[in-house]
N, C-alpha and C positions, 0 to 999 in steps of 0.2 A: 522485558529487558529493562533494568533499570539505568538512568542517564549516564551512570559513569561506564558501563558496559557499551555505551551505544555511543560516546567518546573515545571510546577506544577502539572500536568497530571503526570509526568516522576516520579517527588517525591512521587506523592499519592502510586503510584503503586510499588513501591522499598519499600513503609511503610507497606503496605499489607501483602509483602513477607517478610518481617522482621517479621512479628508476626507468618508466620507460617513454617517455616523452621525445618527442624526436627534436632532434637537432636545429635543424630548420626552420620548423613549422609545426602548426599542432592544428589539431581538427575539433570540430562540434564533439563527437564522443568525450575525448579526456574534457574538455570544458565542461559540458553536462556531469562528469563525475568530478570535475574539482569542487564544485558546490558544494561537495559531503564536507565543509571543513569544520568541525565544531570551533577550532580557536575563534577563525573569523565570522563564525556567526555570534559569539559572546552571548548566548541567552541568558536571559536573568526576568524575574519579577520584582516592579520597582512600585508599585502600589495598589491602590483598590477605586474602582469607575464606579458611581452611584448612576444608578438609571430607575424613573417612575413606570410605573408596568400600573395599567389603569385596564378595568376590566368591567364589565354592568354591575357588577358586586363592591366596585369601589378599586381605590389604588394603593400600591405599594410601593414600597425603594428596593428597590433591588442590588445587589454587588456582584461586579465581577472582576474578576484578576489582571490588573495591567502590566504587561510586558514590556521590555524593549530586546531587539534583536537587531543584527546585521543582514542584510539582504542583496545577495551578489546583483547589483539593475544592470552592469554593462560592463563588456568586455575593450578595453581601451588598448588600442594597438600603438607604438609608435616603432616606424622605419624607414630608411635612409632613403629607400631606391621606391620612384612612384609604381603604383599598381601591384607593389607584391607584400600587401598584408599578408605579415606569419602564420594567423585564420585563414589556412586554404580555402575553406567553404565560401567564404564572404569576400575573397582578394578581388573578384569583377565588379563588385558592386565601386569601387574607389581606381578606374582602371587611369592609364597615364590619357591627356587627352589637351590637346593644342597650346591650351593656357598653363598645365603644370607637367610639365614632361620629365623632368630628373628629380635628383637630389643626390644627398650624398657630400661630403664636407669640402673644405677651403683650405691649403695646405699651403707653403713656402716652398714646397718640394725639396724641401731639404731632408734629408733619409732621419737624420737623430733628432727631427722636430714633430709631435703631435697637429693634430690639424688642429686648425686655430678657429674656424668656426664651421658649425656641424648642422646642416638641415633633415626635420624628421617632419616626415608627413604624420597624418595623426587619425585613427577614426575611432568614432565610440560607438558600438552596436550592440544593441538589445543582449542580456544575456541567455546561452541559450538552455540553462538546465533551471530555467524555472520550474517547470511541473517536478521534476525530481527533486530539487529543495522545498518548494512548498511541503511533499508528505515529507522530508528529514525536519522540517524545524518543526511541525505539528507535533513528532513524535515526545518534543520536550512539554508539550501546553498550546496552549492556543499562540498563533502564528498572524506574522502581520504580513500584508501585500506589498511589494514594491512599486517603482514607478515605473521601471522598466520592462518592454515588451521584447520577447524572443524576437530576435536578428532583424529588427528594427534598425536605421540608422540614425543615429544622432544628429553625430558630427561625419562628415569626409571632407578630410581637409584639401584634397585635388580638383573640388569644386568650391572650396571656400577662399579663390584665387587671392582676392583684393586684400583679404584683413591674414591669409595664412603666408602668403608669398611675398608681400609688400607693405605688413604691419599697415596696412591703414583702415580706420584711422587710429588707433590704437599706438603708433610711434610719436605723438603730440600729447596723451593722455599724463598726468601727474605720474600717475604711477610707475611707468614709462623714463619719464627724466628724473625722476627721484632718486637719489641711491637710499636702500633700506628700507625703501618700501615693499609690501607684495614679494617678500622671498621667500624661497624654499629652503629652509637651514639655519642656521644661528650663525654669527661668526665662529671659525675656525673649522667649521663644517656646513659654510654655503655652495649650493649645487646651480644656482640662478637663481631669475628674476620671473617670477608671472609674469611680468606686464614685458614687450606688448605681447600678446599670447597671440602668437604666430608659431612658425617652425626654424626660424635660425636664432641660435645664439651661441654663445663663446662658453664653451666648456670640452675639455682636454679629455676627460672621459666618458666614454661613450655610452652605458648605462648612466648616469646624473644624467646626461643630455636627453636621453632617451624620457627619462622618467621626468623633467622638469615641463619637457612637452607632454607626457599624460594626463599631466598636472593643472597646465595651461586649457587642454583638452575640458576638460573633467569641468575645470571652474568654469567655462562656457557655459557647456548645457545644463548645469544645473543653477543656471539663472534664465531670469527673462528679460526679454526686448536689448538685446548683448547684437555689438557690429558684426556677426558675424551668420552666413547659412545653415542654416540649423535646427534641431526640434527641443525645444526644451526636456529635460529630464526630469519632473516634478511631480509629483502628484498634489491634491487638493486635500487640505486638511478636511475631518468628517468627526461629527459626535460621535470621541471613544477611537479615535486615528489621528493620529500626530505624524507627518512625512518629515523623510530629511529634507533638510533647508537645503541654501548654498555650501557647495565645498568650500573649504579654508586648506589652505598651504598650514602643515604644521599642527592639523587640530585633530585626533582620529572624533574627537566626539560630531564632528560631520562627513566623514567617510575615513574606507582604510582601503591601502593596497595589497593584491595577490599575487602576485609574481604565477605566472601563468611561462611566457618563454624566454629568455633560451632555455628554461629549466620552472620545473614544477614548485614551487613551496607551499606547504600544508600550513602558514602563518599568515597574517595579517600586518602591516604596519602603517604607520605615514612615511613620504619620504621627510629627513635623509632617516635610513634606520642603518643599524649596527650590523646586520648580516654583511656577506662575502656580493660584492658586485659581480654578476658575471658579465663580463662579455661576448655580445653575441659576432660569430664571426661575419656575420651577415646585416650587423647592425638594423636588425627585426628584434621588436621586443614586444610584449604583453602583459596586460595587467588587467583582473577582474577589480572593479569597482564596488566596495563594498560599504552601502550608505545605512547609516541607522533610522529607524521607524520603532513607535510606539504606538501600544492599540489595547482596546480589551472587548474582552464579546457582548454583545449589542444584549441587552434583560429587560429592556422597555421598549416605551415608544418613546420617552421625553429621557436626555442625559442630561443630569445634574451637576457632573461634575467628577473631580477625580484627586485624592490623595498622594501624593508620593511619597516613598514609604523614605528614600535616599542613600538606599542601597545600592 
């Protein structure tokens, strides 16, 4: 099957899932098959890796083919109400517990006013259709590993009491009293502020609010030694493997979003993007984390180096 057949294969099957996704909630199965998405995996070949292949007969240079691709590492939830992550499989693992027992937003109770501030719990867990992406991205070329482990936790922000419920210390930090700093948006289409990357802030619609906390989420664990409980999301760079860095607000060249619930999309973006916002009636939302990696298969024992072609 050649690649444009086996994108459109990839497409059909992401349309399927799109029509039957449940409402509420969604399970380990459609996540394992949302991985088939050709858009958000982006493969492409972006130069050539020299490697010395040395043998009792003497040594050579060898080449081989570097890639870059997307790689789903983690399923990032955010929602209103503690203990009931939209991932039914993995909702016990983040349950309600002494220090974080509600949420849910801040209103005037006035009927023709929006709530004025919106709290989202937040967890980032391994994703779990690795083994089924691994053999689709191979099928283009040789394929690179991510950082992420099946239904691993990251982040659970119902244990991340001090810095997700009480910004600290993170409500003192520049970025934090800054305006313009660390946002998610440009003017005329700003959705918040990363900083302090907790679970409350002031946004009127409930998808931006939701997504501003994925966001906050995300740029946590793929950093190190960050105020908060947590496993880092990284991997270690290796001769001939390049991992994504830190996330950026606004950058897809260090991850992209998947819109996972209330509804399935077969696309990739950064937030803010131009599609239709839904709203979930349950203010439960989901997003597969989609970070880039770069690699090429190992032809020595010594790596020399690598060309980029800048395609």
């Amino acid at each position: 099957m050649d690649p444009r057949q086996r994108l459109r294969h990839g497409s059909l099957s992401l349309a399927l899932l799109a029509t039957a996704g449940s409402a509420t909630a969604i399970d380990s199965a459609t996540l394992i098959s949302s991985s088939l998405s050709p858009d958000c995996l982006a493969y492409r070949v972006v130069g050539v890796c020299y490697w010395l292949r040395c043998t009792p007969y003497g040594c050579k240079v060898k080449t081989s083919v570097k890639v870059r691709h997307y790689v789903p590492d983690a399923v990032v939830s955010s929602y209103a109400d503690t203990g009931t992550n939209p991932w039914r499989e993995v909702a016990l693992m983040s349950p309600a517990n002494p220090s974080a027992q509600g949420g849910g937003d801040s209103t005037t109770n006035q009927s023709n006013e929006n709530a004025l501030l919106k709290f989202k719990n937040a967890d980032v867990i391994g994703h779990p259709g690795t083994l089924l992406f691994n053999r689709f991205a191979s099928q283009f070329g040789y394929s690179c590993t991510g950082a992420g482990a099946a239904y691993r936790p990251y982040l659970l922000s119902s244990f991340d009491v001090p810095a997700w419920r009480y910004n600290v210390p993170e409500m003192v930090y520049p970025e934090a009293l800054t305006p313009g700093q660390r946002e998610v948006g440009v003017t005329g289409n700003l959705w918040g502020s990363v900083y302090p990357r907790g679970g409350f802030l002031q946004q009127a619609d409930d998808y931006k609010a939701a997504a501003v906390v994925a966001q906050r989420a995300g740029d946590v664990v793929t950093r190190s030694g960050q105020p908060h409980l947590y496993q880092s999301l990284l991997a270690r760079a290796q001769p001939g493997y390049w991992p994504a860095g830190a996330l950026r607000e606004n950058d897809a060249d260090s991850g992209k979003w998947q819109r996972l619930q209330p509804d399935l999309s077969m696309n990739c973006a950064v937030f803010p993007n131009s599609e239709a916002l839904p709203q979930a009636e349950d203010g439960a939302y989901a997003w597969s984390l989609w970070r880039p990696y770069s690699c090429c298969k190992r032809e020595g024992q010594f790596f020399l180096g690598s060309t980029d072609t800048g395609s």
